[in-house]
N, C-alpha and C positions, 0 to 999 in steps of 0.2 A: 609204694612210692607214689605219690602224689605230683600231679605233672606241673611242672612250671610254665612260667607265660614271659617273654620277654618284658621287661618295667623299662628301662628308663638309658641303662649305658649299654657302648659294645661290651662290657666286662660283663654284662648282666648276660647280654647275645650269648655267649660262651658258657655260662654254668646252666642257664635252660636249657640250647640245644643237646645236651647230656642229659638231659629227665624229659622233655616233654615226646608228646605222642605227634608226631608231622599231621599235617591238616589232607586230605585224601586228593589224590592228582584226578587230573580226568581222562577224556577221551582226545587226545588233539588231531587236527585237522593239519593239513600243509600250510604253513607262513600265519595259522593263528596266532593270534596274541600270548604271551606268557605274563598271567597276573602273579603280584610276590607280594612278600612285605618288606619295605625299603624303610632302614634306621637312617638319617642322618647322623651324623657324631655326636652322639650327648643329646640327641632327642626321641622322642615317643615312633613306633612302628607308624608308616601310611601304606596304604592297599595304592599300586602302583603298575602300570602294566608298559612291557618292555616287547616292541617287534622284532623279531629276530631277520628277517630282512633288510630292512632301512636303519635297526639299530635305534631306533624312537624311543625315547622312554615316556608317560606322563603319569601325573600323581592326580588318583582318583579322589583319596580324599585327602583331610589337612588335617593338621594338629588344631587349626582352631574348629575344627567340626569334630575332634575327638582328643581332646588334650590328654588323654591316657593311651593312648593308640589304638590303631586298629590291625589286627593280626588274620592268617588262617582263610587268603580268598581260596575260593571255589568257584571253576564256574557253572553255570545251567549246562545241559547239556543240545542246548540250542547254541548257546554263545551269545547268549542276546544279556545273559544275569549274573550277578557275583553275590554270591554271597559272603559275608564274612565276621569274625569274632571284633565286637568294638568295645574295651576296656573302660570304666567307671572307677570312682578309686576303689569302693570296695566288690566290685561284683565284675562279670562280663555277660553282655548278651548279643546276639546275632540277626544280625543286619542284613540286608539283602538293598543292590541299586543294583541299575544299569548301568551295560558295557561301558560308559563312558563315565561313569561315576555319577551322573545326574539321579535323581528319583530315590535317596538314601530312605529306607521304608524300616524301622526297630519290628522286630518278630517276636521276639521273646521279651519278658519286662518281668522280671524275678530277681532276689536279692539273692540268690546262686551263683555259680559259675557257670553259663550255658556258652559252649562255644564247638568247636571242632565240624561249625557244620558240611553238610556234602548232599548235593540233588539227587533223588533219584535220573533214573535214565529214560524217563517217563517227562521228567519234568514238573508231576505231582505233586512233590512230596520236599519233605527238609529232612535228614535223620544228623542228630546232634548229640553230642554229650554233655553233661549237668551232674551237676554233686549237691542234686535238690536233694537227695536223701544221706546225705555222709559222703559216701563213695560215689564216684562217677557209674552212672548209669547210660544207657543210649534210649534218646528218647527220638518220636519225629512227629512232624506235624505237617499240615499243608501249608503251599507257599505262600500265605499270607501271616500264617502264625496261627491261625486254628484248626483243631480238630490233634488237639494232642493227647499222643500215646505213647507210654511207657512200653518200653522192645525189653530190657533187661532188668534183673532184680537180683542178680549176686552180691555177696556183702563183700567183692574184690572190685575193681575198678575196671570197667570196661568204657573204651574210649578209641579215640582215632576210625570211625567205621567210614565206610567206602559199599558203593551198591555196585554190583556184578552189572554189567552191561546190557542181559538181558531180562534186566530187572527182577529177577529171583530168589538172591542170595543180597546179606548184608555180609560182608567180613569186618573182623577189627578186630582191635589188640586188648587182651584181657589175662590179670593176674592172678589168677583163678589158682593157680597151683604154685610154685616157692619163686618163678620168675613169668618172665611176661610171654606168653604165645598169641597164637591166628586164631580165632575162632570164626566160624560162621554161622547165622542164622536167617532166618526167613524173614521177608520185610512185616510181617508181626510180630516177628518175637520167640515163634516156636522153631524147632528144631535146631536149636544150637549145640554147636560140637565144635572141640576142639581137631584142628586142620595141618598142625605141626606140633614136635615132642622135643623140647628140652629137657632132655631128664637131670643134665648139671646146671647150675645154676651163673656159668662162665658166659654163656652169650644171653642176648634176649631182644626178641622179637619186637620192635617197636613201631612198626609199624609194615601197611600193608595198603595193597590195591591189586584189580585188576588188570589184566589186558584186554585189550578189545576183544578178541575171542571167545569171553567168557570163561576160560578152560582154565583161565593157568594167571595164577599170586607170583604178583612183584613183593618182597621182605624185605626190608631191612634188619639185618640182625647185627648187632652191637656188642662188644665185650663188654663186659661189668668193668675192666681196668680201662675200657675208650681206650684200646689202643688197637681195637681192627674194626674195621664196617665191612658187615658181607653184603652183599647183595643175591638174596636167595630167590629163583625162579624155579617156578613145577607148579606141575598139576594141584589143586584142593588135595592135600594128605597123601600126596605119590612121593616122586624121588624128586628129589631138589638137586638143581644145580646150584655152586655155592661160586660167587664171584668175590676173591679178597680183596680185600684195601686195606694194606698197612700204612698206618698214618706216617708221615715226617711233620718235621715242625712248619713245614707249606703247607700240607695237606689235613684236613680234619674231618675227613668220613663225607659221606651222603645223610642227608634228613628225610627231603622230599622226591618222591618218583613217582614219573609220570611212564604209559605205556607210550612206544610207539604206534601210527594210525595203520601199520601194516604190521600181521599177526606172523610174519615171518623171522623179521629180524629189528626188535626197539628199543627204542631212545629210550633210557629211564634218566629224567632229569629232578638233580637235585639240587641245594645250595652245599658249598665245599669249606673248609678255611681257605683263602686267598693267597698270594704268595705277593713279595713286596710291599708286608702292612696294608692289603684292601681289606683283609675281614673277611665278612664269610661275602664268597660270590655265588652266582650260578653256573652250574655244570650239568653238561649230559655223558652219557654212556652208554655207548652202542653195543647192546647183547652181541647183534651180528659178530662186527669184526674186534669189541673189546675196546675199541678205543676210549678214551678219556678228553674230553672238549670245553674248552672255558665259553661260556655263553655271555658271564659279564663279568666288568672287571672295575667294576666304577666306585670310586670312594666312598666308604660308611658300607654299610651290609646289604645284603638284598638274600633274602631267605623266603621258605617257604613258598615254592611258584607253583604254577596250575596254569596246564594250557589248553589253552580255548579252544574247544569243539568246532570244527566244521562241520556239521550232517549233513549226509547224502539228501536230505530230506528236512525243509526249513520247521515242520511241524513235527515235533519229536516222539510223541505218543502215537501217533498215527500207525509205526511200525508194530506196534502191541496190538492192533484192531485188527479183527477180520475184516473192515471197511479198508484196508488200507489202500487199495488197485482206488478204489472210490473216492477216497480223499483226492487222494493225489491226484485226479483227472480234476475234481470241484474247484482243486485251487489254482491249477493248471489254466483253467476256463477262466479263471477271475472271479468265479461264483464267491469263494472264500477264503476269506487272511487268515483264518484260525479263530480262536476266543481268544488268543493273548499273542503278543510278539514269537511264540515258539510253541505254542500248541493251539490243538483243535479240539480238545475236550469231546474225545468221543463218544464218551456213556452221557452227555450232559443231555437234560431232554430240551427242543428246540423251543423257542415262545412264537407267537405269533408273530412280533416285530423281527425275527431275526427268518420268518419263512417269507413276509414280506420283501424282505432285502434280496433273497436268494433268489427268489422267484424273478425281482426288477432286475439284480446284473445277467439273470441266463434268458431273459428272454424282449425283444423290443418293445418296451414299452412306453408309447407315448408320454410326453408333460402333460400335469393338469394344473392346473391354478385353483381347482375345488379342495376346499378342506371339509371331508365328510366326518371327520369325528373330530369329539371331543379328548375323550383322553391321549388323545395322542401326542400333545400340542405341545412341540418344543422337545419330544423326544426323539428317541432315535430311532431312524427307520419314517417316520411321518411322511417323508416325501413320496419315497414308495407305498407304503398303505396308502394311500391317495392316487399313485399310481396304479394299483392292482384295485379297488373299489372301483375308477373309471373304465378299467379294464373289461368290468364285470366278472373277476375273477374271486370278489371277497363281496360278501353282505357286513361283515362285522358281526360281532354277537350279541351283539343286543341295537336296538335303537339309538341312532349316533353316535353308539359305542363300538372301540375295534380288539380292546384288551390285550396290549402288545405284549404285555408283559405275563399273557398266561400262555401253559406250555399247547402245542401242536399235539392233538391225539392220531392216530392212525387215520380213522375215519375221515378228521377233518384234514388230514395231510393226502387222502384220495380225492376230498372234495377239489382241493386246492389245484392239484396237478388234471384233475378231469378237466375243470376249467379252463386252467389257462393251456395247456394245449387240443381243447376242442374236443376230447376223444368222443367216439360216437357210439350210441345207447348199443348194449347186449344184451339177449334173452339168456344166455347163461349163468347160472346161480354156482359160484366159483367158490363160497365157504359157506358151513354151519353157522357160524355164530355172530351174524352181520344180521339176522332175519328181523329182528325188531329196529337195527340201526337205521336213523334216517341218511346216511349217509350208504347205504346199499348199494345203490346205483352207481355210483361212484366206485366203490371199490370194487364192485363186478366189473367195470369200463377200465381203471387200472389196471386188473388182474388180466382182462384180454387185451390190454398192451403189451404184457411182458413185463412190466413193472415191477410186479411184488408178483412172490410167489405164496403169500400169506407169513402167515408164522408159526406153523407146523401142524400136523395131525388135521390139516385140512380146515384149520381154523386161521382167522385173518389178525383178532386181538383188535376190532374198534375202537376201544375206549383205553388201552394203554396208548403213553405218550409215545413219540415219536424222537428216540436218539437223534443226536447230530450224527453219528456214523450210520446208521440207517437212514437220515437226511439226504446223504453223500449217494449212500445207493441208489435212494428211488429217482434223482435228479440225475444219476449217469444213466441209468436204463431208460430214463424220459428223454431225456434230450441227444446222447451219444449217435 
């Protein structure tokens, strides 16, 4: 079965919603936004986001910036990014803008169908579906569109994937056998197995997510005659609870489910058929007490939703770091926003322009009106290297040169911190393998601060780079 895409009328809404694979919900937060895709009557899908408190709706983007539509939001799991599928006449590929529609960025640019995309919970990463080779395949890439890699290679169609919460597991829905099941694999690709057993060929698994808890699949399972939607929860491959829905001529099944933000008892929201000629609307369904809830009701379609993440934590990969206590104090301090609107790229290695910056917000540093370097001019961070040069905390690496743009090594990240808070000279020789380093001194004077405890086996590692999450550390131990 080859998944259909909404084209052009509600009469089209209706024969897709019956073959395609729903686009993957997320993690939602209290009173975030619910992004969908809104048909007007007779017109192409827009990516559209609807507050369930104040009842707001707005349209992110337009028919004239996608005259084929655009289908299948997701959000970041910051809440800060949407990404989504944007139709061509013959192809689709996947887009990503901000929360408010502004900054529309193409990721993918292939005469394929790439769409179905979904964030990691990291915020890294994109994992998407394509029928670059025949069959739909799940491929992913990083958020910008590079660094792509093929996850699956069955000659059956695997599609609709969704990342586990603790970033470990991909799940999705794959044909592998005479009807559609869960499968799951590892966000490379290995270890996939199938997570549920249809052995008739009467219902079928169309799709899938998790819950916050990471433990336990939200399903949707489907008759082949579309005339029931379960909604099946349980554990990865344990005992399902199986929730029915016999349709009436009002009612026409769930597509999209979202978990609830509490792993007790959740909302799984999906689009419905409407009742009084709306079409399909939005609906949720409370696991807890069972209940059934119209969310909207408003004329032309509104399908496919995804509700917007609130984190405990504005920097979402942070949670995956063992720098995590470190971050969180760094950005607490104002030291640091992240690398991007929702993350801190913690394995990333620091440049000198960005140890510069760090150094000027955690510590008083007078204005200068001297510009000691050259390459710096007009870039970012200049005010501070200028600040930390008058400091006497930076020479630069060469002759009126400061090289913002190369990374921070160990060594020179002990130079850094000796400096600018003063530490004072020690006769104690605190690692092996510093003894030819010019920066010695320094890192014996961090080490008897309590600073660094080296990086292992009694060795300190001078000449590798210095992470932004070991940035985080050595700057809480300095300064806290």
């Amino acid at each position: 079965m080859r998944r259909l895409i909404f084209l052009a009328s509600l009469s089209s809404v209706l024969v897709a919603t019956l073959a395609i694979a729903p686009v993957q919900a997320g993690f939602p937060g209290a009173d975030g936004l619910i992004a969908y895709t809104e048909f007007p009557f007779g017109g192409n899908g827009v990516i559209a986001t609807f507050d369930p408190t104040t009842k707001e709706r707005k349209a992110l983007t337009t028919s004239a910036q996608s005259p084929h539509g655009d289908y299948e939001p997701a959000w970041s799991p910051g809440g800060a990014f949407i990404v989504f599928t944007r139709l061509s006449a013959t192809s689709a590929d996947v887009w990503r803008m901000d929360a408010d529609g502004s900054n529309q960025k193409r990721l993918t640019t292939h005469s394929a169908w790439d769409d179905n995309p979904a964030f990691s919970p990291g915020g890294s990463r994109i994992v998407f579906s394509t029928d670059r080779n025949g069959q739909f395949d799940l491929y992913s890439m990083d958020i910008d569109g590079g660094s792509v890699r093929r996850l699956t290679t069955s000659s059956a169609d695997d599609f609709a994937p969704v990342w586990s919460p603790d970033n470990d597991r991909i799940a999705f829905v794959s044909g592998r056998r005479a009807n559609y099941e869960i499968y799951t694999m590892k966000p490379d690709g290995s270890g996939q197995k199938r997570v549920t057993d249809n052995d008739d060929t009467v219902f079928q698994d169309v799709y899938v997510d998790y819950h916050p808890d990471g433990d336990t699949l939200v399903i949707m399972r489907v008759s082949s005659s579309v005339t029931d939607y379960n909604i099946v929860v349980g554990p990865e491959g344990g005992d399902y609870v199986i929730h029915k829905f016999e349709t009436t001529e009002a009612e026409l099944g769930g597509a999209v489910f979202a978990p609830a933000s509490t792993p007790s008892a959740g909302l799984i929201l999906f689009h419905q058929w409407g009742v009084a000629g709306n079409y399909f609307d939005l609906a949720q369904f409370d696991l807890g007490d069972g209940t059934l809830t119209d969310v909207t009701t408003f004329a032309g379609a509104e399908v496919y939703p995804d509700w917007q993440p609130i984190p405990d934590f504005p920097l979402v990969d942070a949670r995956f770091s063992t720098f995590e206590a470190d971050i969180e104090w760094v950005y607490a301090e104002g030291i640091t926003v992240g690398c991007s609107a929702e993350r801190y790229c913690t394995g990333d290695p620091v440049t000198r322009a960005q140890m510069a910056i760090f150094l000027d917000r955690a510590l008083p540093l007078p204005d200068t009106t001297t510009d000691y370097y050259t390459d710096d001019n007009g870039k970012t961070g200049e005010a501070a290297i200028n600040r930390l040069a008058a400091a006497g905390i930076t020479g630069g690496c060469a002759p009126n040169k400061y090289c913002p743009t190369a990374p921070v090594t160990r060594g020179q990240m002990a130079a850094f911190l000796s400096r600018a808070l003063d530490l004072p000279p020690t006769n104690v020789d605190h690692f092996t393998d510093d003894e030819t380093s010019t920066f010695e001194p320094y890192i014996n004077r961090v080490a008897a601060a309590g600073i660094t405890g080296g990086c292992g086996g009694g060795k300190y590692c001078p000449l590798r780079n210095v992470t932004r999450g070991e940035m985080a550390a050595f700057l809480r131990r300095a300064l806290e």
